[in-house]
Backbone as XML, in Angstrom:
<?xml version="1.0"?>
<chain id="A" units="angstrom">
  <residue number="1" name="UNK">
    <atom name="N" x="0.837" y="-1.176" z="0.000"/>
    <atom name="CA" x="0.000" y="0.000" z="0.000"/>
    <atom name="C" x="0.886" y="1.245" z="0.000"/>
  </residue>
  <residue number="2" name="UNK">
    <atom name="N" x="0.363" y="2.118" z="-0.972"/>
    <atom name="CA" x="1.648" y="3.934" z="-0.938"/>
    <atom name="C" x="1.094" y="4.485" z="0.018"/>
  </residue>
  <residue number="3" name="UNK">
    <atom name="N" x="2.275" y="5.129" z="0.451"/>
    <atom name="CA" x="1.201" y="6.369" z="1.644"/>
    <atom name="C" x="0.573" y="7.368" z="0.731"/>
  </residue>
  <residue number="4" name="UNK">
    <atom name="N" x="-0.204" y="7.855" z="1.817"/>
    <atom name="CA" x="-0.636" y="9.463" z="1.066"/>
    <atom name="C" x="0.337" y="10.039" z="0.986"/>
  </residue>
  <residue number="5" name="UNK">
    <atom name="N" x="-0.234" y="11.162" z="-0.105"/>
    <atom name="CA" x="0.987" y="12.382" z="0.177"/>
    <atom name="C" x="0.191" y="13.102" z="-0.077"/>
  </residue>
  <residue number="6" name="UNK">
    <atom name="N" x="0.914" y="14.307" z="0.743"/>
    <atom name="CA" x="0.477" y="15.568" z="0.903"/>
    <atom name="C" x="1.361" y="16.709" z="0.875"/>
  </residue>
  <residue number="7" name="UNK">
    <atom name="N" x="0.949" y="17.864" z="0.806"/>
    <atom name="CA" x="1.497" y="18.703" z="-0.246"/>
    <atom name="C" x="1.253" y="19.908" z="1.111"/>
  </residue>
  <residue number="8" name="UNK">
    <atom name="N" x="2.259" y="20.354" z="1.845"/>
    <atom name="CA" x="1.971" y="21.417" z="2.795"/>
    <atom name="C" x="2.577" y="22.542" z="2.133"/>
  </residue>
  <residue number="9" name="UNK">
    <atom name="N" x="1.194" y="23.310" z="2.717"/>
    <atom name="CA" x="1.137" y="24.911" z="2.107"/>
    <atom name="C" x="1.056" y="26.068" z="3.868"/>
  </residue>
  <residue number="10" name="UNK">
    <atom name="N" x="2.641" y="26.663" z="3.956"/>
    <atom name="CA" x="2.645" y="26.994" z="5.179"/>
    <atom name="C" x="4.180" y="28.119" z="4.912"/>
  </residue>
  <residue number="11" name="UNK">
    <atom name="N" x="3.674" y="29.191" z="5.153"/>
    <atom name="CA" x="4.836" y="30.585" z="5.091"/>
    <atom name="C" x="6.035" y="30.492" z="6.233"/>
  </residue>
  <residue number="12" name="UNK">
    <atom name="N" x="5.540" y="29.844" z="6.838"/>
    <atom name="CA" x="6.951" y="29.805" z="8.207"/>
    <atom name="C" x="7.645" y="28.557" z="8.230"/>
  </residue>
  <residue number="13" name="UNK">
    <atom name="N" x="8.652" y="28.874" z="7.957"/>
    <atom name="CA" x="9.312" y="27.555" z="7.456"/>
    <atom name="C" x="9.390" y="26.006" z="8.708"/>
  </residue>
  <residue number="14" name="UNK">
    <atom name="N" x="9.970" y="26.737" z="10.141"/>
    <atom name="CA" x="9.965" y="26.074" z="11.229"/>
    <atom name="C" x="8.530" y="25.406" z="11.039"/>
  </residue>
  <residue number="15" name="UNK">
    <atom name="N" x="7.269" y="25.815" z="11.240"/>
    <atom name="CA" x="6.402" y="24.821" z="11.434"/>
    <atom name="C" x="6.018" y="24.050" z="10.273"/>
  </residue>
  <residue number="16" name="UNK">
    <atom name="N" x="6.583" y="24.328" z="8.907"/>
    <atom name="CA" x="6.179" y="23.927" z="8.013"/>
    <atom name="C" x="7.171" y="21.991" z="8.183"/>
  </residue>
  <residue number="17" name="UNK">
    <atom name="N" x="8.782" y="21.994" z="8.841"/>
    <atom name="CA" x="8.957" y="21.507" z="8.873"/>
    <atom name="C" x="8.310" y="20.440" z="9.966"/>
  </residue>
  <residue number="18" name="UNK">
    <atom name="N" x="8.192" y="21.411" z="11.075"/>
    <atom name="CA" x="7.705" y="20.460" z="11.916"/>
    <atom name="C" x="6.679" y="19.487" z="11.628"/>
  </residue>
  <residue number="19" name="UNK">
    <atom name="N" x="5.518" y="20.042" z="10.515"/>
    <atom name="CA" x="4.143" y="19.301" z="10.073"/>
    <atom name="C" x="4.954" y="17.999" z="9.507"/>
  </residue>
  <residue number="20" name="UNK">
    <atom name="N" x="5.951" y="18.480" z="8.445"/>
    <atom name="CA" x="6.404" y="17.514" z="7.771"/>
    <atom name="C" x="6.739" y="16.400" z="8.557"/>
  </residue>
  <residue number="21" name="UNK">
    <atom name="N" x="7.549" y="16.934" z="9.653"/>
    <atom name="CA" x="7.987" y="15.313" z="10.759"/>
    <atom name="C" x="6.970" y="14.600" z="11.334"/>
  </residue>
  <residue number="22" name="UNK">
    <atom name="N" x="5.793" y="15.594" z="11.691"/>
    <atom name="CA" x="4.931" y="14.865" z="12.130"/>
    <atom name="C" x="3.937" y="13.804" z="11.074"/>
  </residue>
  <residue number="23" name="UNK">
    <atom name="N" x="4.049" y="14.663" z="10.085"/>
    <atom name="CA" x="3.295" y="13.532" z="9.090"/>
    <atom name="C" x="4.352" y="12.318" z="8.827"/>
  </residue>
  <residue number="24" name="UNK">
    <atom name="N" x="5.891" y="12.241" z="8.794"/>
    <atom name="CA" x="6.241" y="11.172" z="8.435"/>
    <atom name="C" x="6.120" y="9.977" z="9.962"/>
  </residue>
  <residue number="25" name="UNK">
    <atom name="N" x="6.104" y="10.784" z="10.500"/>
    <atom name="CA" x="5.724" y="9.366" z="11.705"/>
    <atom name="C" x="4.582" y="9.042" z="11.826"/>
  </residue>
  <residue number="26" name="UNK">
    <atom name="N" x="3.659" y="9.836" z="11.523"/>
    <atom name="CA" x="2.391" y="9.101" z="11.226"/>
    <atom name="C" x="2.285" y="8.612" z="10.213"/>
  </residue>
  <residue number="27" name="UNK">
    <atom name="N" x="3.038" y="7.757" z="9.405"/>
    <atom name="CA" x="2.665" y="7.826" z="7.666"/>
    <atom name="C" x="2.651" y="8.003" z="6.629"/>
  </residue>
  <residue number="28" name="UNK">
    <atom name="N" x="2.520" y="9.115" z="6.523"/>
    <atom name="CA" x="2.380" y="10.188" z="5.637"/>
    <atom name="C" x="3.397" y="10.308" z="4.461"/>
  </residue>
  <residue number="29" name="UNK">
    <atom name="N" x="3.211" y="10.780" z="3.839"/>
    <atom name="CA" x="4.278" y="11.343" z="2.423"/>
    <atom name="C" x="4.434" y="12.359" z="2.537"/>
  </residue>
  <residue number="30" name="UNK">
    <atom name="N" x="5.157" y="13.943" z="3.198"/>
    <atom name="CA" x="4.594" y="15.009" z="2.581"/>
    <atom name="C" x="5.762" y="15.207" z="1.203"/>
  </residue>
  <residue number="31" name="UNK">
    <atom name="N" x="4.753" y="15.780" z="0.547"/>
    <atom name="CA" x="5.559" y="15.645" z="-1.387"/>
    <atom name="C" x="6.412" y="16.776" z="-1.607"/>
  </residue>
  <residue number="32" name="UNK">
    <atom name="N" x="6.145" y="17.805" z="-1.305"/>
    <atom name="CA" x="6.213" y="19.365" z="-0.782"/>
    <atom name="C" x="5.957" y="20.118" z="-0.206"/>
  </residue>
  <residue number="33" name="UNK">
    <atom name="N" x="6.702" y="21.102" z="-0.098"/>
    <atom name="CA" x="6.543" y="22.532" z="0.847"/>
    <atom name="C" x="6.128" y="23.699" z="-0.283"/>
  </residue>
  <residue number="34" name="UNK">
    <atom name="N" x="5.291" y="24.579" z="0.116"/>
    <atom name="CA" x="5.067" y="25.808" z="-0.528"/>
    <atom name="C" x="4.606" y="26.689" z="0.454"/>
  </residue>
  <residue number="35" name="UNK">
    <atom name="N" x="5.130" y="27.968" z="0.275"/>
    <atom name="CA" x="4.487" y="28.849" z="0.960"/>
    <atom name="C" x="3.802" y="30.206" z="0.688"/>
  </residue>
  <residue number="36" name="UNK">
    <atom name="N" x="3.964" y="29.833" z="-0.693"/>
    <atom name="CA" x="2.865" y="30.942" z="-1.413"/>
    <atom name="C" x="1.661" y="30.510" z="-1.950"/>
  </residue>
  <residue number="37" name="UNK">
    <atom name="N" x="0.273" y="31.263" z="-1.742"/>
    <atom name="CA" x="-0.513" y="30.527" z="-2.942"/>
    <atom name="C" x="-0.488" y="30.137" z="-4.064"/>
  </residue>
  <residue number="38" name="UNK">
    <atom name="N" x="0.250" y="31.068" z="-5.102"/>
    <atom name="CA" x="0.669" y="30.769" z="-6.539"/>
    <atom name="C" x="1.507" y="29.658" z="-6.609"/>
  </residue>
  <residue number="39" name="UNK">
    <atom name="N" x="2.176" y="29.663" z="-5.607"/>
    <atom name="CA" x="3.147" y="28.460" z="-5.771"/>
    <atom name="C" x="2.711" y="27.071" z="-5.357"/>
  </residue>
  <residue number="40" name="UNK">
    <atom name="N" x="1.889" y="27.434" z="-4.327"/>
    <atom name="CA" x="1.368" y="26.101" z="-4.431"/>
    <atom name="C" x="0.332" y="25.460" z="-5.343"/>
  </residue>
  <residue number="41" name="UNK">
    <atom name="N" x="-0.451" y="26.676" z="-5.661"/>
    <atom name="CA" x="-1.310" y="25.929" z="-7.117"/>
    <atom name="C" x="-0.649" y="25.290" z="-8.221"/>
  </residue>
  <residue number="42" name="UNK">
    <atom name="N" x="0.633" y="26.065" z="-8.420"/>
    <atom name="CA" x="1.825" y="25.262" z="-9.091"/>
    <atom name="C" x="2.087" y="23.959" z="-8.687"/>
  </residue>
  <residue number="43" name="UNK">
    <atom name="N" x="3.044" y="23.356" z="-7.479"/>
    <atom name="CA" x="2.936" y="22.367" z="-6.849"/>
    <atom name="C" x="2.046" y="21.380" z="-6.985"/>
  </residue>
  <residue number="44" name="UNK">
    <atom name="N" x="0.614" y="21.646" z="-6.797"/>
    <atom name="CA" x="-0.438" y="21.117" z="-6.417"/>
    <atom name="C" x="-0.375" y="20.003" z="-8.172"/>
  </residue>
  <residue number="45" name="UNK">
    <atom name="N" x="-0.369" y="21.459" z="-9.188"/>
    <atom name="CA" x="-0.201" y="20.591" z="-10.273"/>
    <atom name="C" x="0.134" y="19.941" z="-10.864"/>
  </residue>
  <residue number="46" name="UNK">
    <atom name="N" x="1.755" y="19.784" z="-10.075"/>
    <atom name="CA" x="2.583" y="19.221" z="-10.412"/>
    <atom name="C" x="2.947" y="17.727" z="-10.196"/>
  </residue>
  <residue number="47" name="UNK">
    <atom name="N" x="2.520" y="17.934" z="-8.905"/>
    <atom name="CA" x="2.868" y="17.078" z="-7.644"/>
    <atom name="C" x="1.423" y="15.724" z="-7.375"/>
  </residue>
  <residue number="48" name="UNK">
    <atom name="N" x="0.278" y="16.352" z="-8.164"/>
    <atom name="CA" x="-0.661" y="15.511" z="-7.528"/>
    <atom name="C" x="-0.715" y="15.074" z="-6.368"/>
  </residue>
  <residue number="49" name="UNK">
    <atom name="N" x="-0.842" y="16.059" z="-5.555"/>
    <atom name="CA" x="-0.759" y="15.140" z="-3.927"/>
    <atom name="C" x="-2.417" y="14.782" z="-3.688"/>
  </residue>
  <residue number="50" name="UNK">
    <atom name="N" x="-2.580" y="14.012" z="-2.401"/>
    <atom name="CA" x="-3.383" y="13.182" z="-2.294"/>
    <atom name="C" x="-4.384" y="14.434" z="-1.480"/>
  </residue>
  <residue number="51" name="UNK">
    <atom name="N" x="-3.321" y="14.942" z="-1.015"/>
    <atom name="CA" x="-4.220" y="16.140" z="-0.174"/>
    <atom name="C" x="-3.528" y="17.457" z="0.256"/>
  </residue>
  <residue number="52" name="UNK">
    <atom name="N" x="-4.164" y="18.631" z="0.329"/>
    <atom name="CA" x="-2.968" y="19.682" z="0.125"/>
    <atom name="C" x="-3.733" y="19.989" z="1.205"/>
  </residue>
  <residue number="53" name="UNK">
    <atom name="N" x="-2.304" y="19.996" z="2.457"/>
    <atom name="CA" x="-2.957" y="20.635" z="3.819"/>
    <atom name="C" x="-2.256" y="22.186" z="4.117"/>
  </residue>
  <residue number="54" name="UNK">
    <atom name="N" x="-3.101" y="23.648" z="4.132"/>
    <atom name="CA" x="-3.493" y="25.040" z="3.619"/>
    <atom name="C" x="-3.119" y="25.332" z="4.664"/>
  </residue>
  <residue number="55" name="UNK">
    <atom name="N" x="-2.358" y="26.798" z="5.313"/>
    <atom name="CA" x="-2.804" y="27.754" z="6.026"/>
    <atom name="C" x="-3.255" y="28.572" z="5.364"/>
  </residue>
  <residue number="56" name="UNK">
    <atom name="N" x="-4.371" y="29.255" z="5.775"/>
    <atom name="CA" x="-5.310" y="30.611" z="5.774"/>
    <atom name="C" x="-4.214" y="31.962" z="5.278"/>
  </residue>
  <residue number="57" name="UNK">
    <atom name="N" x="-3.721" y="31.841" z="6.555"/>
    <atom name="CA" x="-3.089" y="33.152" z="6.208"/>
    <atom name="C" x="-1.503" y="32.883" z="5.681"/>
  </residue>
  <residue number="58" name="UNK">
    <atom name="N" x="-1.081" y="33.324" z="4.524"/>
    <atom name="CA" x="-0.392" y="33.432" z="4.012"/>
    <atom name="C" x="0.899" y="34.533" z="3.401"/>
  </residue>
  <residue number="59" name="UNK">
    <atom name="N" x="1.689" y="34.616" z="3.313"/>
    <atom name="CA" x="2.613" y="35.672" z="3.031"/>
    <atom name="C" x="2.160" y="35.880" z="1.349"/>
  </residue>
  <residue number="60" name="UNK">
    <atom name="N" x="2.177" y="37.113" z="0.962"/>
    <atom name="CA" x="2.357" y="37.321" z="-0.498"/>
    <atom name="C" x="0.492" y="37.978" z="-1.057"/>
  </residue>
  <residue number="61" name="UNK">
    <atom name="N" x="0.126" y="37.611" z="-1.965"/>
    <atom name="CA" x="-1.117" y="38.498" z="-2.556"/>
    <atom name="C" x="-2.471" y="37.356" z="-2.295"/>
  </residue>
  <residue number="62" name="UNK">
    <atom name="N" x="-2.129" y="36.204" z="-1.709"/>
    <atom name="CA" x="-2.984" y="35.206" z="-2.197"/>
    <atom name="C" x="-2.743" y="34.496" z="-0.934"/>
  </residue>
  <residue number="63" name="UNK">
    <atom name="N" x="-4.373" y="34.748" z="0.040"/>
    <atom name="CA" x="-4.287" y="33.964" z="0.775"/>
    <atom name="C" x="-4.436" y="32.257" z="0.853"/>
  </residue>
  <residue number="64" name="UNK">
    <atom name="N" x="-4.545" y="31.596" z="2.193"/>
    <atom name="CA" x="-4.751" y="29.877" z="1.564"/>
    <atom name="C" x="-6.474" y="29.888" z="0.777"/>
  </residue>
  <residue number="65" name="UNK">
    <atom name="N" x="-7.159" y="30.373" z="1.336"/>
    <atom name="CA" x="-8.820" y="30.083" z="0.573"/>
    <atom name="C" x="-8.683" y="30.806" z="-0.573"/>
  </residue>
  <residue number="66" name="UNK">
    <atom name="N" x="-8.145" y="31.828" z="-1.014"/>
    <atom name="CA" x="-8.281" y="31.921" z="-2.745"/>
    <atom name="C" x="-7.104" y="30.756" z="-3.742"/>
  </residue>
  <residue number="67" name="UNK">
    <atom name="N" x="-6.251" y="30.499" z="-2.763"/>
    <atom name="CA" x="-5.456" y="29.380" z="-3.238"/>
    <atom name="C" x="-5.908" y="28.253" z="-3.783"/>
  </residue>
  <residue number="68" name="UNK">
    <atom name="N" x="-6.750" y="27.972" z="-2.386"/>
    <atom name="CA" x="-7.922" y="26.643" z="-2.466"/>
    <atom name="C" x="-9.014" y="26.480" z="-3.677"/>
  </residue>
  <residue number="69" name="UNK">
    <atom name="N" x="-9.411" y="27.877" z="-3.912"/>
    <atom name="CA" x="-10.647" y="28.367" z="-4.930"/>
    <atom name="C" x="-9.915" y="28.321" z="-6.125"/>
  </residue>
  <residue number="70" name="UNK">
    <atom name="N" x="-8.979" y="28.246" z="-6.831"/>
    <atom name="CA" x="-7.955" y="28.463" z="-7.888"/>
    <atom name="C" x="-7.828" y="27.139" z="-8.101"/>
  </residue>
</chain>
């Protein structure tokens, strides 16, 4: 069986890693890091992850829910 993967979308790098550790001990795949919206809609396309886990608030023009809506 593959794990999931998931695709974290998170502007601060420290917790972005931390998610990442925590998803690999639970499991998890994470596929990438992004921390812009644009970039992660990029990613997202790229990457096919299984699930793209968002923060809201985001650095740059594009928060996570217009990210999400895109």
């Amino acid at each position: 069986m593959t794990k999931p993967r998931i695709l974290i979308v998170e502007d601060e790098a420290i917790i972005a890693m931390d998610i990442s550790q925590q998803l690999f001990k639970l499991g998890y795949d994470a596929v990438g890091h992004a921390s812009r919206g644009d970039e992660a809609i990029a990613l997202a396309g790229d990457l096919l992850p299984d699930l793209v886990l968002m923060d809201i608030q985001l650095a740059g023009d594009m928060d996570g829910i217009a990210a999400a809506q895109s």
